[in-house]
Biopython code that builds the backbone (N, CA, C, O; Angstrom):
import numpy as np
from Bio.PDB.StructureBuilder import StructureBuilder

atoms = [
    (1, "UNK", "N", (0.829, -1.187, 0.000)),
    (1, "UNK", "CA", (0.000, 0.000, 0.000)),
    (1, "UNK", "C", (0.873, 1.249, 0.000)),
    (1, "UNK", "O", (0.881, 2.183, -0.802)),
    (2, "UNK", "N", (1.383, 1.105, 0.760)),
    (2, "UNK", "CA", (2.762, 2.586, 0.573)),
    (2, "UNK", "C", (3.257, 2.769, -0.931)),
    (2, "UNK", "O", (3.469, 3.885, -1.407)),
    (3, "UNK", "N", (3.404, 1.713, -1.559)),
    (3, "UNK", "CA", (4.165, 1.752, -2.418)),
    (3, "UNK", "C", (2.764, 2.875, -3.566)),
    (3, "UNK", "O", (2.859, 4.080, -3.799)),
    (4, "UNK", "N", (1.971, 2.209, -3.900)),
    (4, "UNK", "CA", (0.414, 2.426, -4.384)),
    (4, "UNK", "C", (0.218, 4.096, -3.951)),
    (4, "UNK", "O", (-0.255, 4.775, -4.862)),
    (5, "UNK", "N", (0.505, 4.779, -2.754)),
    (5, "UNK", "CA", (0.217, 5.780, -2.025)),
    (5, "UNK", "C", (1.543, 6.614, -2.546)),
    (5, "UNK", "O", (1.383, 7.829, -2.668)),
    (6, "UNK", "N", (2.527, 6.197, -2.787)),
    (6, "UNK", "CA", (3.664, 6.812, -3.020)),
    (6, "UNK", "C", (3.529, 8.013, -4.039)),
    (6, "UNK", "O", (3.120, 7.549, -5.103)),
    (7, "UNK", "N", (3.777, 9.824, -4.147)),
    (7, "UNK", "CA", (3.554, 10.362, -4.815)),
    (7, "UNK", "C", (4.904, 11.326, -5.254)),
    (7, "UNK", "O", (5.333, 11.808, -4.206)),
    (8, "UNK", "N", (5.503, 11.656, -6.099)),
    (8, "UNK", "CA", (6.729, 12.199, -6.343)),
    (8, "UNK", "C", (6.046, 13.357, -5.653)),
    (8, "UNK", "O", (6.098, 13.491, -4.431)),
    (9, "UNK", "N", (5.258, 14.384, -6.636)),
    (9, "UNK", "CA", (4.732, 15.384, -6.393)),
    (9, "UNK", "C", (3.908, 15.581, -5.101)),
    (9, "UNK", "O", (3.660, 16.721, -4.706)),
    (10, "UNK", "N", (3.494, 14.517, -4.458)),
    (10, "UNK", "CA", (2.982, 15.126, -3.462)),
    (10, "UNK", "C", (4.201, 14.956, -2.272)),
    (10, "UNK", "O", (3.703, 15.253, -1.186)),
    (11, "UNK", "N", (5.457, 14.620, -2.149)),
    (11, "UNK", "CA", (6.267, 14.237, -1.313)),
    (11, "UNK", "C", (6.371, 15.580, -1.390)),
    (11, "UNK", "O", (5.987, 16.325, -0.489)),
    (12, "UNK", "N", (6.991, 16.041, -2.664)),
    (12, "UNK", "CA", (8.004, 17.431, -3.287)),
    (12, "UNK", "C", (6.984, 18.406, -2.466)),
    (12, "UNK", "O", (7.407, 19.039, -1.498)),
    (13, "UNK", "N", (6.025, 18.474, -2.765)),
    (13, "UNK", "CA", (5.040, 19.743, -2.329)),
    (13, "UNK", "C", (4.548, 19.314, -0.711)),
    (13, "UNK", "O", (4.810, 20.226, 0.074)),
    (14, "UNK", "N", (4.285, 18.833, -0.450)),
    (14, "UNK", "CA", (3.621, 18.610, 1.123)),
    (14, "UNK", "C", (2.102, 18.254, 0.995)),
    (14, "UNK", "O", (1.295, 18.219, 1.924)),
    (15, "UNK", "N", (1.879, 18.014, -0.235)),
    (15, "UNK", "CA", (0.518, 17.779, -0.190)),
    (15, "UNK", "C", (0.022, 16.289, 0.013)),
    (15, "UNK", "O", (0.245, 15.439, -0.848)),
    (16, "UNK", "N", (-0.769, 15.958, 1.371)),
    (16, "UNK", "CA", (-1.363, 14.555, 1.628)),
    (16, "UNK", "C", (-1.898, 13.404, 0.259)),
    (16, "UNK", "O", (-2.630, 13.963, -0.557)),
    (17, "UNK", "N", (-1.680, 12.325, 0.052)),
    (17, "UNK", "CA", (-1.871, 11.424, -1.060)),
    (17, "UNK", "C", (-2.632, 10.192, -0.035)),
    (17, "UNK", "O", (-2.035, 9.185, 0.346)),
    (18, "UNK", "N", (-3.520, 10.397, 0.175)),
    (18, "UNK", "CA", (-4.656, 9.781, 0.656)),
    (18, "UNK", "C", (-6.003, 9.466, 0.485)),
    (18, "UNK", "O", (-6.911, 10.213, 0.851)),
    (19, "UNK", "N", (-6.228, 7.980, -0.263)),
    (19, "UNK", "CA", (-7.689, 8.224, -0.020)),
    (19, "UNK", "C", (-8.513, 8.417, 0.675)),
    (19, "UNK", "O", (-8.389, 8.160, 1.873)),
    (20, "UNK", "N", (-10.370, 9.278, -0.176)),
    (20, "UNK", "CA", (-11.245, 9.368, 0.583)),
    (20, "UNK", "C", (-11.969, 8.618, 1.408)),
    (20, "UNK", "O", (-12.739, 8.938, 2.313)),
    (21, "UNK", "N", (-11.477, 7.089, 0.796)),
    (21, "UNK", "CA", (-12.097, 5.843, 1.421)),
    (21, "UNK", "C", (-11.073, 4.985, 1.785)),
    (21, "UNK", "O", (-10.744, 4.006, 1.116)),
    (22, "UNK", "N", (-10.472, 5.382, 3.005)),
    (22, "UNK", "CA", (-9.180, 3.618, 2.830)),
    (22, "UNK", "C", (-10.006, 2.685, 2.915)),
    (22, "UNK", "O", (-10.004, 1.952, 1.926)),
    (23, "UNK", "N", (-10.847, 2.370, 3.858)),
    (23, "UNK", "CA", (-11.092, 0.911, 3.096)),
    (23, "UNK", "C", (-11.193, 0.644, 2.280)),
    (23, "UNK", "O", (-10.651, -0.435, 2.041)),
    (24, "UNK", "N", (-11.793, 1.189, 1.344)),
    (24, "UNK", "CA", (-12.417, 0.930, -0.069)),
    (24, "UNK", "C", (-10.880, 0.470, -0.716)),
    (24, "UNK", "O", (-10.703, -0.635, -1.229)),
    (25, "UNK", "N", (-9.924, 1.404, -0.609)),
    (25, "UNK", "CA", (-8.892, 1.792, -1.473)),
    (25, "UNK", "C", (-8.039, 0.022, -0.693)),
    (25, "UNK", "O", (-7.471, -0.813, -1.397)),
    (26, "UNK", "N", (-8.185, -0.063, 0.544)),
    (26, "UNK", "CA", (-7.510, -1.125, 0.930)),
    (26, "UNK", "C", (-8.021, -2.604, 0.126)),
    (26, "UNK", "O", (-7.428, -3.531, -0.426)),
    (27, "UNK", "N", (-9.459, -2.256, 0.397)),
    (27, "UNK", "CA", (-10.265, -3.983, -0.002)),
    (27, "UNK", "C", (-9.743, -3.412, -1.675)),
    (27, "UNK", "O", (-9.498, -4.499, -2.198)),
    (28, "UNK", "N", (-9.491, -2.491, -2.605)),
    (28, "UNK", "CA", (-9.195, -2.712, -4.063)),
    (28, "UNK", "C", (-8.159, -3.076, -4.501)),
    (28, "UNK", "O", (-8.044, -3.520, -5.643)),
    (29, "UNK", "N", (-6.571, -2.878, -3.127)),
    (29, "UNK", "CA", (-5.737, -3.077, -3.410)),
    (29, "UNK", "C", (-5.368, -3.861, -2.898)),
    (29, "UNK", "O", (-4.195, -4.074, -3.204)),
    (30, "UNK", "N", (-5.875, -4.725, -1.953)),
    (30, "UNK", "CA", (-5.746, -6.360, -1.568)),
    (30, "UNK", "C", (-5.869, -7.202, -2.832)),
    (30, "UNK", "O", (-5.094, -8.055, -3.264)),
    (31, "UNK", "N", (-7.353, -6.638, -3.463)),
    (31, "UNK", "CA", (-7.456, -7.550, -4.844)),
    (31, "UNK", "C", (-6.716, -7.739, -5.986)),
    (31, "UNK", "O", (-6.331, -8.764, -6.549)),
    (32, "UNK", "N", (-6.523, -6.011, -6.343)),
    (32, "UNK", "CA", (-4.740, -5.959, -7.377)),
    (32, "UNK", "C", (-3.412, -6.979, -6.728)),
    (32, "UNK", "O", (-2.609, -7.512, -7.494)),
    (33, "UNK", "N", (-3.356, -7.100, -5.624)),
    (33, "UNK", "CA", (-2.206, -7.897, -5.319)),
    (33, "UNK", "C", (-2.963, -9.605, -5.319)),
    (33, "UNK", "O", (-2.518, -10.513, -6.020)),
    (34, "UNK", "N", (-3.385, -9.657, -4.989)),
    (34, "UNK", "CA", (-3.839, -11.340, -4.785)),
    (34, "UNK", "C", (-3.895, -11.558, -5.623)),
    (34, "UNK", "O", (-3.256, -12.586, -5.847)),
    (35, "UNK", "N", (-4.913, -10.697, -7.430)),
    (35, "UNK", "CA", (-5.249, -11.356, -8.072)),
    (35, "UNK", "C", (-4.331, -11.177, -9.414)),
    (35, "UNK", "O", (-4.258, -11.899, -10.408)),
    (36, "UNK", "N", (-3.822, -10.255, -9.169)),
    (36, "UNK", "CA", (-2.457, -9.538, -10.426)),
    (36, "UNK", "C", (-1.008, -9.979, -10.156)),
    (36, "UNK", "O", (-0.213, -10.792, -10.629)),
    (37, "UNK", "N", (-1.039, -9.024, -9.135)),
    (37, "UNK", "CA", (0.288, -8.555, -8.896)),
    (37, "UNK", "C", (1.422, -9.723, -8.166)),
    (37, "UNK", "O", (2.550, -9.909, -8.624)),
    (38, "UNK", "N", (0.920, -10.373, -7.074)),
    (38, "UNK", "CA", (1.416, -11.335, -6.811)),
    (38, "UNK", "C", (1.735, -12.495, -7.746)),
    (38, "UNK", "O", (2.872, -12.965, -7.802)),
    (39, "UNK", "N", (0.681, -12.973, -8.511)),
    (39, "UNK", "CA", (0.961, -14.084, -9.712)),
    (39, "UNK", "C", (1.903, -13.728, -10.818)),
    (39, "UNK", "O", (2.531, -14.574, -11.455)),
    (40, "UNK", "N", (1.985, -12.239, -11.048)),
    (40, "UNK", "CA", (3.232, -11.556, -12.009)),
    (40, "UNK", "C", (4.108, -11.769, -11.257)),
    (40, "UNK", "O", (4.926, -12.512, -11.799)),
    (41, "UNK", "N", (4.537, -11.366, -9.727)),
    (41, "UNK", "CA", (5.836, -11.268, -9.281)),
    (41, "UNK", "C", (6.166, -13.197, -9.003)),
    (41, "UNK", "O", (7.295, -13.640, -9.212)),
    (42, "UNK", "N", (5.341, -13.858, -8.665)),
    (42, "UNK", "CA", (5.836, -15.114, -8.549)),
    (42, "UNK", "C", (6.213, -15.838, -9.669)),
    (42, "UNK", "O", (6.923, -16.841, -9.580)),
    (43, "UNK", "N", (5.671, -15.281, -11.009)),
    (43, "UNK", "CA", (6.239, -15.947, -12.211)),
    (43, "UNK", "C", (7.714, -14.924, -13.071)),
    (43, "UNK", "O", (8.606, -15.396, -13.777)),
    (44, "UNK", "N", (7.558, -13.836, -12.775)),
    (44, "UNK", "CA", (8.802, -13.131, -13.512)),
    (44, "UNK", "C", (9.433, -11.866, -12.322)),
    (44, "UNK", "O", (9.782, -10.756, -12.724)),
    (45, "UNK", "N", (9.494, -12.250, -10.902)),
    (45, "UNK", "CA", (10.423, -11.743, -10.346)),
    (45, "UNK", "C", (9.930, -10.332, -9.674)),
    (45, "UNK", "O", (8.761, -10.266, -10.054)),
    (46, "UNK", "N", (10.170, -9.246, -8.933)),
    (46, "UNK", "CA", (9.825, -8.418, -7.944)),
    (46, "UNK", "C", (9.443, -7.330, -8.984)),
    (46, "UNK", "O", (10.082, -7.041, -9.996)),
    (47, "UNK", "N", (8.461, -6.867, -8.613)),
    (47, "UNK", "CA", (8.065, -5.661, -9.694)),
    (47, "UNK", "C", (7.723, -4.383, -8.644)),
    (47, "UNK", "O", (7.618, -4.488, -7.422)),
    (48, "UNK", "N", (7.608, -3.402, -9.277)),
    (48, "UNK", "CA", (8.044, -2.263, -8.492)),
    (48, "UNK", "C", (6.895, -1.488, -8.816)),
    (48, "UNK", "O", (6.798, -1.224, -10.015)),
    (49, "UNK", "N", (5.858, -0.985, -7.955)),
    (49, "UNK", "CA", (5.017, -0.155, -8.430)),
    (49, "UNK", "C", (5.670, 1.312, -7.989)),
    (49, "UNK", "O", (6.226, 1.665, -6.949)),
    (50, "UNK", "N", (5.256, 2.262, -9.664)),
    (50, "UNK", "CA", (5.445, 3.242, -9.612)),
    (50, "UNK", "C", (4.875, 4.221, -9.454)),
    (50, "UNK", "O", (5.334, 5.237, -8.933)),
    (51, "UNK", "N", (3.615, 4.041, -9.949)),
    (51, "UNK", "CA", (2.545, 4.951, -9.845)),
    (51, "UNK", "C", (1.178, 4.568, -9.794)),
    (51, "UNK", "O", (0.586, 4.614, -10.872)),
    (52, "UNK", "N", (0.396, 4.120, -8.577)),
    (52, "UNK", "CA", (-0.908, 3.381, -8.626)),
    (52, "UNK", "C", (-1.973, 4.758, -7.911)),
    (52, "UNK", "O", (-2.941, 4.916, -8.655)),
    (53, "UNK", "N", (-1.998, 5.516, -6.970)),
    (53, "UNK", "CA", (-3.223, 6.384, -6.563)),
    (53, "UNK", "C", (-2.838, 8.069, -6.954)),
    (53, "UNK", "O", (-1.660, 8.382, -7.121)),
    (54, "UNK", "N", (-3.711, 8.877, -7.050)),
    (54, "UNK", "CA", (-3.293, 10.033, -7.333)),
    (54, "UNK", "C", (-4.341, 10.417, -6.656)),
    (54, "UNK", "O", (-5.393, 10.495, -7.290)),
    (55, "UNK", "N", (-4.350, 10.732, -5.314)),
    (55, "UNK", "CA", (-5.584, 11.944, -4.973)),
    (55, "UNK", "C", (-6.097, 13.188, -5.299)),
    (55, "UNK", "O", (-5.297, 14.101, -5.092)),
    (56, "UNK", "N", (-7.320, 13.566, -5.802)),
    (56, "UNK", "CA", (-7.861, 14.698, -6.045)),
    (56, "UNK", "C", (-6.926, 15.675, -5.974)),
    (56, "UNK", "O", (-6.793, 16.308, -7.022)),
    (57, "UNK", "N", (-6.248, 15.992, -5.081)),
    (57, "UNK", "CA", (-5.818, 16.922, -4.418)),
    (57, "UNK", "C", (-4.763, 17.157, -5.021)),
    (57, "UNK", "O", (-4.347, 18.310, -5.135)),
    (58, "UNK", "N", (-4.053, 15.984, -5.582)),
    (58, "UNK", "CA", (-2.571, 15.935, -6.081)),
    (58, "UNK", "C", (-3.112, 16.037, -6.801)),
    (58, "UNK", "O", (-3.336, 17.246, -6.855)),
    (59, "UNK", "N", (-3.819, 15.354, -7.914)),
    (59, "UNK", "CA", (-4.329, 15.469, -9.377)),
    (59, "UNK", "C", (-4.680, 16.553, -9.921)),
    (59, "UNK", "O", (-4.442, 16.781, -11.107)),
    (60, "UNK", "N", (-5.313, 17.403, -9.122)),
    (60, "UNK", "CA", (-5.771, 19.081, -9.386)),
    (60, "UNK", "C", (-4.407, 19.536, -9.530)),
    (60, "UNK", "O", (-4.128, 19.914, -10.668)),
    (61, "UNK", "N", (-3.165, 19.617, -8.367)),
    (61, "UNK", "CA", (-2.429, 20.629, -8.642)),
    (61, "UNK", "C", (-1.622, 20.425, -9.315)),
    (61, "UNK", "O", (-0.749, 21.216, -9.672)),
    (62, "UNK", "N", (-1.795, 18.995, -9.711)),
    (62, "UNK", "CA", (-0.750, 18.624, -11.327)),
    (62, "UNK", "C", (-1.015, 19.280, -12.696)),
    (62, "UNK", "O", (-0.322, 19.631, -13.650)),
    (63, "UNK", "N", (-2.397, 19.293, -12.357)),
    (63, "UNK", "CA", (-3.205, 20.058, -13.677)),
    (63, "UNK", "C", (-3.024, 21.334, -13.776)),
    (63, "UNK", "O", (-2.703, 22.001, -14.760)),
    (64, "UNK", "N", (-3.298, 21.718, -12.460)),
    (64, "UNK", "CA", (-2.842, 23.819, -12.778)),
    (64, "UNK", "C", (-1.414, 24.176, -12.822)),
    (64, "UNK", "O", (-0.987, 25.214, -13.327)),
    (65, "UNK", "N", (-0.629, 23.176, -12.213)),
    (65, "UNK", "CA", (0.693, 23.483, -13.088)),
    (65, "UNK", "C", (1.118, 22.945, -14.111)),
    (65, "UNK", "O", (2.303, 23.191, -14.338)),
    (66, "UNK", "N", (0.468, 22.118, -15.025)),
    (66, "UNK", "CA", (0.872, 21.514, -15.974)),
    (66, "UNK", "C", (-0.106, 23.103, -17.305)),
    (66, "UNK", "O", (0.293, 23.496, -18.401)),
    (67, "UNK", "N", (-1.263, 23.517, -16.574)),
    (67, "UNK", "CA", (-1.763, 24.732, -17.748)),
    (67, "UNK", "C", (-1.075, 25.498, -17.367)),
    (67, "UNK", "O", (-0.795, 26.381, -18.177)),
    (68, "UNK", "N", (-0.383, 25.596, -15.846)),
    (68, "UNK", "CA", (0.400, 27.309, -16.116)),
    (68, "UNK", "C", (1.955, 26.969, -16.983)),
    (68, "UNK", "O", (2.890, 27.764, -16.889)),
    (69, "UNK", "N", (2.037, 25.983, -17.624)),
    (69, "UNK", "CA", (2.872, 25.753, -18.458)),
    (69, "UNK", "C", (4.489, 25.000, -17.894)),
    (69, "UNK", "O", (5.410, 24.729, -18.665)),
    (70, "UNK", "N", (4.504, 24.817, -16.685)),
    (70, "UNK", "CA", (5.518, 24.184, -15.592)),
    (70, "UNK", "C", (5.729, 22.466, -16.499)),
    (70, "UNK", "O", (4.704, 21.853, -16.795)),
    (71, "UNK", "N", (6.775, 22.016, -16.763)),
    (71, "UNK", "CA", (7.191, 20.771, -17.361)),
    (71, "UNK", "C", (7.298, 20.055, -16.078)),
    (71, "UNK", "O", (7.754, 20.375, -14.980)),
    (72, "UNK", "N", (6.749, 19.002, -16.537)),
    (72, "UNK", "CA", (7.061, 17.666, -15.768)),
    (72, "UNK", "C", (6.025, 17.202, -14.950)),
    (72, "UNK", "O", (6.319, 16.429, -14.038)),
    (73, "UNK", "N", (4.625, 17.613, -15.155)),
    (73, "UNK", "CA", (3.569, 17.929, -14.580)),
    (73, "UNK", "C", (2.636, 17.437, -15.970)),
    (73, "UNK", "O", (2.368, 18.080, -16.986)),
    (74, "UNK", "N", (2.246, 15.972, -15.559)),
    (74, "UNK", "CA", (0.828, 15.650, -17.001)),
    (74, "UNK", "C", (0.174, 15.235, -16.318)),
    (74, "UNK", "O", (0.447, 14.134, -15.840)),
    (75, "UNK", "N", (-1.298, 16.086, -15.850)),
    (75, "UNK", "CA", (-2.337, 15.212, -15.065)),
    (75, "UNK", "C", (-3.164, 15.885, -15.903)),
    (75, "UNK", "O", (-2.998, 17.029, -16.326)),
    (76, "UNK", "N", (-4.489, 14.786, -16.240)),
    (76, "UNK", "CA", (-6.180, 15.688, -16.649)),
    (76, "UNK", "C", (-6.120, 16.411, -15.047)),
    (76, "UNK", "O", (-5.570, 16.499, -13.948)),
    (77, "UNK", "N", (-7.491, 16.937, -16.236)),
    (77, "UNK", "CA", (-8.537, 17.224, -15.101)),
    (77, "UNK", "C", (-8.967, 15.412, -14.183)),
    (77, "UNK", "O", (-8.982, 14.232, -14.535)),
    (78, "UNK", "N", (-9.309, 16.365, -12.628)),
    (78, "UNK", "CA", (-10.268, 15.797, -12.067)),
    (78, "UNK", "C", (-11.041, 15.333, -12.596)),
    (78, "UNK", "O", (-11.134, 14.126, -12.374)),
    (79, "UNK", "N", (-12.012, 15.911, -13.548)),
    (79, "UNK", "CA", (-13.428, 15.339, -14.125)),
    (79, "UNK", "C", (-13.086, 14.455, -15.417)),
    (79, "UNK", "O", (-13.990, 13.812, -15.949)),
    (80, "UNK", "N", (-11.834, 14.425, -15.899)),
    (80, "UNK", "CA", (-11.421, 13.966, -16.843)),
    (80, "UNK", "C", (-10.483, 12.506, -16.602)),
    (80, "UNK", "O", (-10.050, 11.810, -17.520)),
    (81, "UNK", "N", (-10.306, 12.259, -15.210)),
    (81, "UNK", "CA", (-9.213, 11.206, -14.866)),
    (81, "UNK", "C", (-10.045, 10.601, -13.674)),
    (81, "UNK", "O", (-9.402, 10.186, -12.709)),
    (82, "UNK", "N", (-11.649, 10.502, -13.652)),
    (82, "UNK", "CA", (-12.336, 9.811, -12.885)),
    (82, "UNK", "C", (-11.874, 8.459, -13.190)),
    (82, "UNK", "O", (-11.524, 8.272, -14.355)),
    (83, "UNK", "N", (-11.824, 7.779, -12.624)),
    (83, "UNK", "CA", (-11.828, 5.914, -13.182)),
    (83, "UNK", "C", (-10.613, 5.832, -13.803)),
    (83, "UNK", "O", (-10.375, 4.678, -14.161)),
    (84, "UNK", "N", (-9.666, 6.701, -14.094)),
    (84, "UNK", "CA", (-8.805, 6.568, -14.740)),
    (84, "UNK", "C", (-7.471, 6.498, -13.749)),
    (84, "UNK", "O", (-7.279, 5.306, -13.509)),
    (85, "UNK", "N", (-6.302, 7.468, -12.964)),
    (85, "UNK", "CA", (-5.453, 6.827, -12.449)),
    (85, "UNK", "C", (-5.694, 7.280, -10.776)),
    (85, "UNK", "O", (-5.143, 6.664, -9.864)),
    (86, "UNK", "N", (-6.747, 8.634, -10.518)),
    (86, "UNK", "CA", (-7.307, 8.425, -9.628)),
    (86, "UNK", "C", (-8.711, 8.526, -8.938)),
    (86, "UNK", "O", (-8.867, 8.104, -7.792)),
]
sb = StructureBuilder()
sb.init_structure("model")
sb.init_model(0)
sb.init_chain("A")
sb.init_seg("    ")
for serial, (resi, resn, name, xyz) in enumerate(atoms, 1):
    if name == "N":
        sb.init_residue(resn, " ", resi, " ")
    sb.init_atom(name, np.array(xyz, "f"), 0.0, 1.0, " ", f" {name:<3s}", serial, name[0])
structure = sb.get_structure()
């Protein structure tokens, strides 16, 4: 789960990377590991997650610095990255 929670940008900035629901976020990412992630790492070796949650919070301020034109910063919109990476 840390790993899943892990945020470049939100380390860099101070901004919390937490979901609105841990459980929810826990019982979804019990299932990515039991039913994915573990059977990949037991057949081809330790895999490294890099980027699995992006909270609102982070996701917004990726976006207004990615329009005020700042590199290294690609997030949609909120309304645009529902279901998508967070």
């Amino acid at each position: 789960m840390r790993e899943f929670l892990y945020s470049e940008v939100a380390a860099l900035h101070g901004i919390p990377n937490v979901p609105d629901d841990p459980d929810l976020a826990i019982a979804a990412g019990r299932g990515l590991c039991e039913n994915l992630l573990e059977p990949l790492q037991a057949t081809f070796g330790k895999i490294v997650i890099r980027s699995a949650f992006r909270s609102c919070t982070v996701n917004r301020f990726c976006n207004e610095q990615q329009k005020a034109g700042k590199k290294g910063y690609t997030c949609a919109s909120n309304e645009a990255n529902y279901a998508g990476h967070i």
